[in-house]
C-alpha positions in Angstrom: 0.0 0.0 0.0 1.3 3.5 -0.8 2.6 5.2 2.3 4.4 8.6 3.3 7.0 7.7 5.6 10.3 10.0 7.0 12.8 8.9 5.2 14.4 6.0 7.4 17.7 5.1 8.4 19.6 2.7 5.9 21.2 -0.1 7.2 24.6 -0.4 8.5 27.1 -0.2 6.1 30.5 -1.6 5.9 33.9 0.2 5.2 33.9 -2.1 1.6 30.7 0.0 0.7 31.3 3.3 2.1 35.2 3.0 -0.1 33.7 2.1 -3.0 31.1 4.7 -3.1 33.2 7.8 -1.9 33.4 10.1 -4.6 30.8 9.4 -7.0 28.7 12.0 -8.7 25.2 11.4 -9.8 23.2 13.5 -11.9 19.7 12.9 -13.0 17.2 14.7 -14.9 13.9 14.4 -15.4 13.3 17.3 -17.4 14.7 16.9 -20.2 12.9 19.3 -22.3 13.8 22.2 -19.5 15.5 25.3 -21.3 18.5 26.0 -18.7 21.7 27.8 -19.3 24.3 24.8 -20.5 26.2 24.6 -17.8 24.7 26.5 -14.9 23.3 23.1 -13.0 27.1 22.0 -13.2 28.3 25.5 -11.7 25.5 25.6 -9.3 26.5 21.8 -7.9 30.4 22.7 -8.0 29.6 26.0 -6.0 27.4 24.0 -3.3 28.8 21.0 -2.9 31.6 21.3 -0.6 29.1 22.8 2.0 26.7 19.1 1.9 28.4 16.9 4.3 27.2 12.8 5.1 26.2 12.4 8.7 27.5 9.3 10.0 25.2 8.6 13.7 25.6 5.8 15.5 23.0 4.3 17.8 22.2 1.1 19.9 19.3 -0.3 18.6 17.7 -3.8 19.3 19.5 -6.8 16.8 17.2 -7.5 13.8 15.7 -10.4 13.2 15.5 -11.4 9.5 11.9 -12.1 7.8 12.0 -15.8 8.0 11.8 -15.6 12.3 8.7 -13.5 12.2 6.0 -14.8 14.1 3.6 -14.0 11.1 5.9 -14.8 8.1 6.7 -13.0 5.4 4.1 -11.6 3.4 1.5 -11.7 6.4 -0.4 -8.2 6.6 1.9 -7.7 10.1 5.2 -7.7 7.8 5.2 -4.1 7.1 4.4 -2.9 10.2 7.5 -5.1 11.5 9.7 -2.9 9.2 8.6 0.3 10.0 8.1 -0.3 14.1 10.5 -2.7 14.5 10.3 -6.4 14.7 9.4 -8.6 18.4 11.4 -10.5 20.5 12.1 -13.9 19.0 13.5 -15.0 22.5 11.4 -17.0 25.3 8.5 -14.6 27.2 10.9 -12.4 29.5 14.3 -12.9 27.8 16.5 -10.1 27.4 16.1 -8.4 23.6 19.7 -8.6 22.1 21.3 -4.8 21.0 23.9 -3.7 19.1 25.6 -0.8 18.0 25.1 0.2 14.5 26.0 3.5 12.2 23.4 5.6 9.7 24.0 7.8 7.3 22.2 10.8 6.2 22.7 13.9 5.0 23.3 17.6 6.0 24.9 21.0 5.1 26.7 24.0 6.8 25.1 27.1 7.5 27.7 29.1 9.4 31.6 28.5 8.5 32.6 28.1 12.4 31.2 24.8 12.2 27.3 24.8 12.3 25.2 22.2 10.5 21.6 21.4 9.5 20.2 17.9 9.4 17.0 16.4 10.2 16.0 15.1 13.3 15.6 11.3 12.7 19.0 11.6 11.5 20.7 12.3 15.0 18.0 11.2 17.1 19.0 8.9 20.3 22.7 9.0 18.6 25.6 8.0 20.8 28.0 9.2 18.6 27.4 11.8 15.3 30.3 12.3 12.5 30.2 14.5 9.7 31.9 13.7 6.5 32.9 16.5 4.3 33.3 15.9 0.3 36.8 15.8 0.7 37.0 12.5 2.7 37.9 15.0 6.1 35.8 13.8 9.0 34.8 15.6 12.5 33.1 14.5 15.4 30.4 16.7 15.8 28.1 17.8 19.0 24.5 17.6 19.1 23.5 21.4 19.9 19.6 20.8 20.0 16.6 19.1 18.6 13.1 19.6 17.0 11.3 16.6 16.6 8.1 18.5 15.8 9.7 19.8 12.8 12.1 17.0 12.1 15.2 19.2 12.5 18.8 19.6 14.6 21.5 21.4 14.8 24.6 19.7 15.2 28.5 21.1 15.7 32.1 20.6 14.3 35.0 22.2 15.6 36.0 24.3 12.5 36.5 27.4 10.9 35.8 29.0 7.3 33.9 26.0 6.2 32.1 26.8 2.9 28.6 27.5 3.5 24.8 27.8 2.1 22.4 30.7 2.8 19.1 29.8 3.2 16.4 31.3 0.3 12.7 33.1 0.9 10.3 29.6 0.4 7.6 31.0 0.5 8.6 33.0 -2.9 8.6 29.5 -4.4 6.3 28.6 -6.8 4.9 25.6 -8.4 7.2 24.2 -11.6 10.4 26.1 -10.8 13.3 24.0 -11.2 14.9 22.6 -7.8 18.3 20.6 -7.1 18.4 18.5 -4.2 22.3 17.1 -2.7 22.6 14.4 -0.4 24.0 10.9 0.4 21.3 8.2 -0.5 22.6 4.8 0.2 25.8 6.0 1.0 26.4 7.1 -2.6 28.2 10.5 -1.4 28.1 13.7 -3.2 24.8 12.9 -5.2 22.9 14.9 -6.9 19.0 14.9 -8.6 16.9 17.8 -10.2 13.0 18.3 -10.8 10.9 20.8 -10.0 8.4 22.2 -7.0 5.2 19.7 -7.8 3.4 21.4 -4.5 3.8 23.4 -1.7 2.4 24.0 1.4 1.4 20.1 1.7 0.1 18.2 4.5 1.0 15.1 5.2 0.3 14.6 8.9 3.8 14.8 9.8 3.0 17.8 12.8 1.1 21.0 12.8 3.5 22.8 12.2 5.0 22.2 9.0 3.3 22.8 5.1 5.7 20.8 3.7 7.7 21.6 -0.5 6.7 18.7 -2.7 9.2 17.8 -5.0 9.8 15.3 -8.0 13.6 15.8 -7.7 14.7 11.9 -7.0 15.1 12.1 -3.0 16.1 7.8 -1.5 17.2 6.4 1.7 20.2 8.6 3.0 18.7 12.2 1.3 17.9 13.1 4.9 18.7 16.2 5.9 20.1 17.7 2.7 19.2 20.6 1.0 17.1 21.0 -1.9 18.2 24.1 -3.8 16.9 26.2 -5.8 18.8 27.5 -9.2 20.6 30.8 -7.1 22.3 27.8 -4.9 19.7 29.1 -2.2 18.5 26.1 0.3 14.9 26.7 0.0 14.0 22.9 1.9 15.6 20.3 3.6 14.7 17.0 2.2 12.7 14.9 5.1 10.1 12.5 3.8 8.7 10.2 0.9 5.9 9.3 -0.3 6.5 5.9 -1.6 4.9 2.2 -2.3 8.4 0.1 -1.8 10.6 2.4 0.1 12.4 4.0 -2.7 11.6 7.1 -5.0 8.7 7.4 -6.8 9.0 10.9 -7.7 6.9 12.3 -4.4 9.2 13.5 -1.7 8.9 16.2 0.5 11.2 19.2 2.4 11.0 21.8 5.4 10.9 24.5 3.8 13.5 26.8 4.5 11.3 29.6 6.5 10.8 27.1 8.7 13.8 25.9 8.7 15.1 29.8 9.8 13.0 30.2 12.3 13.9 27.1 14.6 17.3 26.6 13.3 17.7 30.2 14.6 16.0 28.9 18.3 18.3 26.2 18.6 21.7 28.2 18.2 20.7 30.4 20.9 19.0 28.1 23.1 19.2 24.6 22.3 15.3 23.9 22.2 12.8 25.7 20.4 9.8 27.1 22.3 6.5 27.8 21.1 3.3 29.7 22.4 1.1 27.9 24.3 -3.3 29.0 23.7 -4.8 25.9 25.4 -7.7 24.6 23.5 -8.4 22.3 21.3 -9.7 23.0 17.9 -11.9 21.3 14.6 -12.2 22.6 11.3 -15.1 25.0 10.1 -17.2 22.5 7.2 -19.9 25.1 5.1 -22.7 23.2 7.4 -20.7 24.8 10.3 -20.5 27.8 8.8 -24.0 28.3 8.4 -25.1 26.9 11.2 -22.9 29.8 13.2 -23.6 32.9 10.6 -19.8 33.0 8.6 -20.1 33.8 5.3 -17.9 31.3 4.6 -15.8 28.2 5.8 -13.1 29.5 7.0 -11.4 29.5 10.9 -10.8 27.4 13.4 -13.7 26.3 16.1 -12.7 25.7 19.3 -14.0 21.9 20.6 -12.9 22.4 24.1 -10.9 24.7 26.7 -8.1 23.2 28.4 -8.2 23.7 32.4 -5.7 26.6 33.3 -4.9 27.6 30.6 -3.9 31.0 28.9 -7.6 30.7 26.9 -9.2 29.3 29.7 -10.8 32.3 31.2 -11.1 34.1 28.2 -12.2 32.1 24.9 -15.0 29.9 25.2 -16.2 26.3 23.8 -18.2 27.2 20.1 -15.9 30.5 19.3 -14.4 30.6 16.0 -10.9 31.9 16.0 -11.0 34.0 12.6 -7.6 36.1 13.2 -4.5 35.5 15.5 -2.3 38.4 16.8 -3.4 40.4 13.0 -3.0 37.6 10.9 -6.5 36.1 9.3 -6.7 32.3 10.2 -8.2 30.8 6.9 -8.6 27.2 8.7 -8.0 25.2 11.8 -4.8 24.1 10.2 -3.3 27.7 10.6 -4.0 28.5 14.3 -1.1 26.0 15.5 1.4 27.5 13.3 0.7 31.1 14.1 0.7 30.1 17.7 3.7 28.5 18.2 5.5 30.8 16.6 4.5 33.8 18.8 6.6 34.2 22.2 5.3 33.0 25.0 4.6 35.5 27.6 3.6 38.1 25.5 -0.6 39.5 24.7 -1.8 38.6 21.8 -5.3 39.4 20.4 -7.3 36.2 19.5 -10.3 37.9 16.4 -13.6 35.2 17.2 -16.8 35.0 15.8 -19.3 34.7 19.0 -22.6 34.9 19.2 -22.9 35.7 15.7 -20.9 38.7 16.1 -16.6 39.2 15.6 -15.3 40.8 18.6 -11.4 41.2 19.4 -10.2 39.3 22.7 -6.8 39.7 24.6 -4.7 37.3 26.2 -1.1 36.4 27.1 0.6 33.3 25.4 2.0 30.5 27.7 4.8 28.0 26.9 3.7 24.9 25.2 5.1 21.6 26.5 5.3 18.2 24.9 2.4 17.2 26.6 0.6 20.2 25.7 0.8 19.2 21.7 -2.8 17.7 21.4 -4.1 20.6 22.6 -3.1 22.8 19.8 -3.3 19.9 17.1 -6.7 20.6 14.5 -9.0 18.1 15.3 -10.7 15.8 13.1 -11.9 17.7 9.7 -13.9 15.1 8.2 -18.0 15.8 7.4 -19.2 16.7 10.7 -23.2 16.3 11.8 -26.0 16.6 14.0 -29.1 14.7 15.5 -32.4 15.4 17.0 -36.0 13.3 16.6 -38.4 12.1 14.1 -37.3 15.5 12.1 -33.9 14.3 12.2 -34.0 10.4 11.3 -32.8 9.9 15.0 -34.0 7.8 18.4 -33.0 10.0 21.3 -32.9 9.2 25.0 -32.0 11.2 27.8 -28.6 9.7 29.5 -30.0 7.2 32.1 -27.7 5.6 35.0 -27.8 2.8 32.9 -26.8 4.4 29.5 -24.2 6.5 31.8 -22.4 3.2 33.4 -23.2 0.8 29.5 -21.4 4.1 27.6 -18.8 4.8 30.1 -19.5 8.1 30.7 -18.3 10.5 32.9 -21.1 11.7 35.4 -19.8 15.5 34.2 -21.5 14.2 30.8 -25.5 14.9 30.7 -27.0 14.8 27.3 -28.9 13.0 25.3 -27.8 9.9 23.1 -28.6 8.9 19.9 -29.5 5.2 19.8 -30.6 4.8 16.8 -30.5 6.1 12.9 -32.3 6.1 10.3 -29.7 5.7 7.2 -31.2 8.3 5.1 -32.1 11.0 7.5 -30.3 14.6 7.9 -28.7 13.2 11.4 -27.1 10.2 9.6 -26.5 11.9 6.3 -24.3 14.8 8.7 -21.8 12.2 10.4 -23.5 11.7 13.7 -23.2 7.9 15.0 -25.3 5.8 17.3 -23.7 6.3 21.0 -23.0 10.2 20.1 -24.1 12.5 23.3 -25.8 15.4 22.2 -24.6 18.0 24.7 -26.0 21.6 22.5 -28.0 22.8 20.1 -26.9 25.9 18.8 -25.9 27.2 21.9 -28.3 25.9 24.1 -27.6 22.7 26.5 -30.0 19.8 26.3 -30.8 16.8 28.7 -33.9 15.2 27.2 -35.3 14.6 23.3 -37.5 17.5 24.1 -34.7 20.2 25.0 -33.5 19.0 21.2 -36.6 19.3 19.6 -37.6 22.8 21.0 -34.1 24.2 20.7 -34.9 23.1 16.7 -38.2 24.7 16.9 -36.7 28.0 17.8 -33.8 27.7 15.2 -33.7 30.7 12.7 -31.3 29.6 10.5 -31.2 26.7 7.7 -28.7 25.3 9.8 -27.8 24.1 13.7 -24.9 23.5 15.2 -24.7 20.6 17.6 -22.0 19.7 20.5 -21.5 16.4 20.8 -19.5 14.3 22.9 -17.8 11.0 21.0 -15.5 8.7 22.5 -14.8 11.7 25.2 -13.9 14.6 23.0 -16.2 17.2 21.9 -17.2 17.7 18.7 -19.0 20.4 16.8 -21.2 19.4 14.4 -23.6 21.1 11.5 -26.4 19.6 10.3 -28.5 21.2 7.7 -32.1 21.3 8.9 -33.6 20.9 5.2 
């Protein structure tokens, strides 16, 4: 099955490889017909070269344990998840798993001559020992000076001085079809390089909130990670990070940080070592057009906030059903925006948070905290899939109020009262929105609810086409619009 995956370690090599590969140029273009100076993708890859260095990491890891000793076999539907997550013990229950030590390569490149370096984060990460290899055949052990596993990047260290260097380009002046060269080490073939062009930016491809990631069609494999991908001034504008591929090689999908991004926490983790990131406290969903109706936008745009996290910096000043339209002056077309603009504002500083409320925008003020690790979920978008709502016979839905028995057969917490669908007509507007037998119906547009009649008056009073239902769903709350006709 076709996958995305970061771009994973190769396996150990061996000295025989790593000697018989040093040295060799690549070049490979895919568009042929491109009209390009003669000669300008030669003197862009002799000018940038010397600054794209191999990373050699080495890390303990658990001995692998070759297809045949699976305990589903080759070929079973558990084999790939094996490769990707790491194959179990073979041993007796409670035996020791064997480790050993074993060396990766990736790539990277220096962006200050006294010694600084950019490579990804799955490069370096849990490395007991990092190595940089220049194209030259020199070699440094380097330092670890901080990590951003949010954004798959690292900074890492050499003792050295005028090292040649890359600057890093304006991505988001990129555009769709302009020619890109990417440099790296894929399989341990040093010193490679592969052209294309931009095939997409700002993609998602639920690697984090925040990071839009370049597309590319440049070839990036196994070892590419952490290299630059450059555009035709010798400017990084990305550094390659992931694949989109069917058998673990390139198919002509891969994908790079682009280099804003790359700036702004490249720039945290020379100073400080760890990048920090604003902290808002709730936890969001995406605005559908039956959402949008349902709370008077004009269109879908926004972020809707699901639920308030308990002290924190939103906690006594947004509230559960606002739509966070603009963030600290910048507009916030959809729920996949707020994280980004969040995290990159200080924290400890006021911001002003633009909601819709009520059916009315109004400007509110509050002051940032700092986001921990443990903190993530609570800025991460929620589910944007087709959201719905529920209600009686209007609605295609049986409704009961939450009973002690419903309460202890759901599970649910006695801070939940609602009412709970328990049945659905296939065809009807409840259904046909998203909502699911077992869904607790906690609002209608605004107004809280506790028995099938509280739903059908607040429908009766509705004024709009549209109403806008809080539900609660395996314990998160959900916002759901349900067109009434």
């Amino acid at each position: 099955m076709t996958r995305h995956e970061i771009l994973p370690r190769p396996a150990p090599f061996t000295a025989a490889i790593t000697a018989a590969t040093a040295g060799v140029w690549m070049a490979w273009a895919p568009l042929a017909s491109a009209q390009t100076e003669p000669g300008l993708v030669a003197d862009l890859v002799e000018k940038t070269s010397p600054a794209v260095v191999t990373i050699l990491a080495t890390q303990e890891r658990e001995a692998q344990i070759s297809p045949e000793q699976w305990t589903f076999g080759p070929g079973s539907p558990f084999e790939e998840f094996f490769r990707r997550f790491g194959q179990p013990n073979s041993g007796e229950r409670g035996s020791p798993v064997p480790r050993s030590e074993g060396t990766s390569l990736g790539s990277g490149f220096v962006i200050e001559a006294d010694g600084y370096i950019v490579t990804n984060d799955h490069v370096v990460d849990e490395a007991t020992n990092v190595r940089v290899r220049f194209h030259d055949e020199s070699e440094f052990e380097a330092e670890v000076i901080g990590t951003d596993p949010q954004t798959d990047l690292a900074l890492i260290k050499i003792d050295a001085d005028d090292l040649p260097t890359l600057s890093l380009g304006d991505s988001d002046d990129m555009r769709v079809g302009e020619d890109v060269i990417a440099v790296g080490n894929p399989f341990g073939l040093g010193g490679t390089v592969t052209r294309g062009i931009i095939s997409a930016v700002s993609r998602d491809i639920n690697a984090g909130p925040y990071v839009d990631f370049i597309q590319t069609d440049a070839a990036i494999n196994r070892g590419n990670s952490g290299g630059p991908l450059l555009n035709l001034e010798g400017e990084v504008i990305g550094v390659n990070s992931a694949i989109y591929s069917p058998n673990g090689g390139s198919v002509g999908v891969g994908f790079a940080v682009p280099s804003n991004t790359v700036e702004y926490v490249v720039g945290q983790l020379r100073d400080a070592g760890v990048v920090e990131r604003g902290w808002l406290g709730v936890s969001i969903q995406g605005v559908t057009a039956d959402i949008a109706e349902a709370v008077g936008l004009d269109e879908a745009r926004g972020a809707l906030v699901a639920e308030v996290v308990a002290d924190s910096p939103a906690e006594d000043t947004l509230r559960i059903g606002d739509v966070i339209v603009g963030f600290n002056g910048a507009p916030v077309a959809s729920s996949r925006e707020l994280p980004k603009l969040v995290a990159a504002a200080a924290p400890d500083q006021d911001v002003e948070v633009e909601v819709l409320r009520d059916g009315r925008e109004q400007t509110l003020t509050l002051r940032l905290g700092r986001l921990d690790s443990e903190e993530l979920a609570a800025l991460t978008p929620g589910s944007d899939q087709k959201q719905s709502g529920t209600a009686s016979e209007r609605l295609g839905a049986t409704l009961s109020a939450v009973t002690p028995a419903a309460r202890e057969q759901l599970r649910l917490p006695n801070d939940i009262d609602g009412v709970v669908i328990t049945s659905l007509d296939g065809e009807g507007l409840a259904a046909e929105a998203g909502l699911r037998v077992g869904d607790i119906i906690l609002q209608v547009s605004g107004t809280d609810v506790r028995t099938p009649r509280d739903v059908d008056t607040a429908l009766q009073d509705l004024n709009a086409s549209a109403a806008l239902f809080q539900i609660s769903r395996d314990g998160t709350r959900l916002f759901v619009g349900v067109r009434m006709g």
